[in-house]
C-alpha positions as CSV (number, residue, x, y, z in Angstrom):
1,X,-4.9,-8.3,-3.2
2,X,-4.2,-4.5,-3.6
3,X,-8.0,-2.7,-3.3
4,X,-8.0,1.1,-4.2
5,X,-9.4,4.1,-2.5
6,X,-9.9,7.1,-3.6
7,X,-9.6,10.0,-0.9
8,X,-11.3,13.4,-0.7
9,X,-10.1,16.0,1.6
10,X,-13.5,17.4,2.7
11,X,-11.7,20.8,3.7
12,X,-12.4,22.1,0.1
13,X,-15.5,22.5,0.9
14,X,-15.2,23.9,4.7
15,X,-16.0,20.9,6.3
16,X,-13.9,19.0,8.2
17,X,-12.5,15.8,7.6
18,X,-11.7,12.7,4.6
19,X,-14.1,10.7,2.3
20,X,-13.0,7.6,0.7
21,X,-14.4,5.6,-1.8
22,X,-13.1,2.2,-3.6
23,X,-12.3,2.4,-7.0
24,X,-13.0,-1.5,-7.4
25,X,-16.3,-1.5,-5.1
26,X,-18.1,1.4,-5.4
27,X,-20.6,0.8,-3.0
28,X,-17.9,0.9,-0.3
29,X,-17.0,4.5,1.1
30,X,-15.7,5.7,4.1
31,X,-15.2,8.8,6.4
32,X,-12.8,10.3,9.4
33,X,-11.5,12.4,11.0
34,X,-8.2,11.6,9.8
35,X,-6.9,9.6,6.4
36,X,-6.2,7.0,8.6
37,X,-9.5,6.8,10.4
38,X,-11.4,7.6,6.6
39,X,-9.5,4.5,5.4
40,X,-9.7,2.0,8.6
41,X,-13.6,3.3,7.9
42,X,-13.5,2.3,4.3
43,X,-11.8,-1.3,4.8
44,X,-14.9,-2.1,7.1
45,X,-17.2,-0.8,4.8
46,X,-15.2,-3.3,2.0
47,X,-15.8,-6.3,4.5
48,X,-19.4,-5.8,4.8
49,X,-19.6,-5.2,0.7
50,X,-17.7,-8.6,0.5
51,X,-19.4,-10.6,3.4
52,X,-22.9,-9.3,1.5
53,X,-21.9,-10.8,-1.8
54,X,-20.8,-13.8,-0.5
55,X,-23.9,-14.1,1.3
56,X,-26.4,-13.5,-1.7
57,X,-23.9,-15.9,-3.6
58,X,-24.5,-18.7,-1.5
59,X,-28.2,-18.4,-1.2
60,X,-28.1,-18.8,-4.9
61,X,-26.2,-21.6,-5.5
62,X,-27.6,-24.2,-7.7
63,X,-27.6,-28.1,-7.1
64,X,-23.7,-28.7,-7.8
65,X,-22.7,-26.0,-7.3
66,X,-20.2,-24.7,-4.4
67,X,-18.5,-21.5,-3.2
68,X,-14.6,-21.7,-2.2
69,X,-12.3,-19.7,-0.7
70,X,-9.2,-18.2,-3.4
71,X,-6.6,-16.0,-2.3
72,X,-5.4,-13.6,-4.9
């Protein structure tokens, strides 16, 4: 699965630094010092955004109903 971030060089507005945020889960951002910190940042930030869902998914599962694991 390919997951896209969008990264902002925070230098354009004196600071120091990257921003990232995922185009296909907004909620998820990240920050570093350096693109490679900003997007090792933003993959944790993904993993908690996913672990979340999953969570609230199986908490409202219905009688029949099961969650399983796919690999896209």
């Amino acid at each position: 699965m390919e997951i896209t971030a969008l990264i902002h060089d925070c230098s354009a507005e004196s600071e120091t630094g990257f921003a990232a945020t995922c185009v296909e889960f907004p909620e998820a951002n990240g920050q570093g010092e350096t693109v490679e910190a900003c997007l090792e940042n933003l993959r944790g930030s993904i993993r908690d955004v996913l672990a979340y869902r999953k969570e609230q998914a199986a908490k409202a599962l219905l009688a029949g109903e099961r969650l399983e694991v796919v690999f896209a």
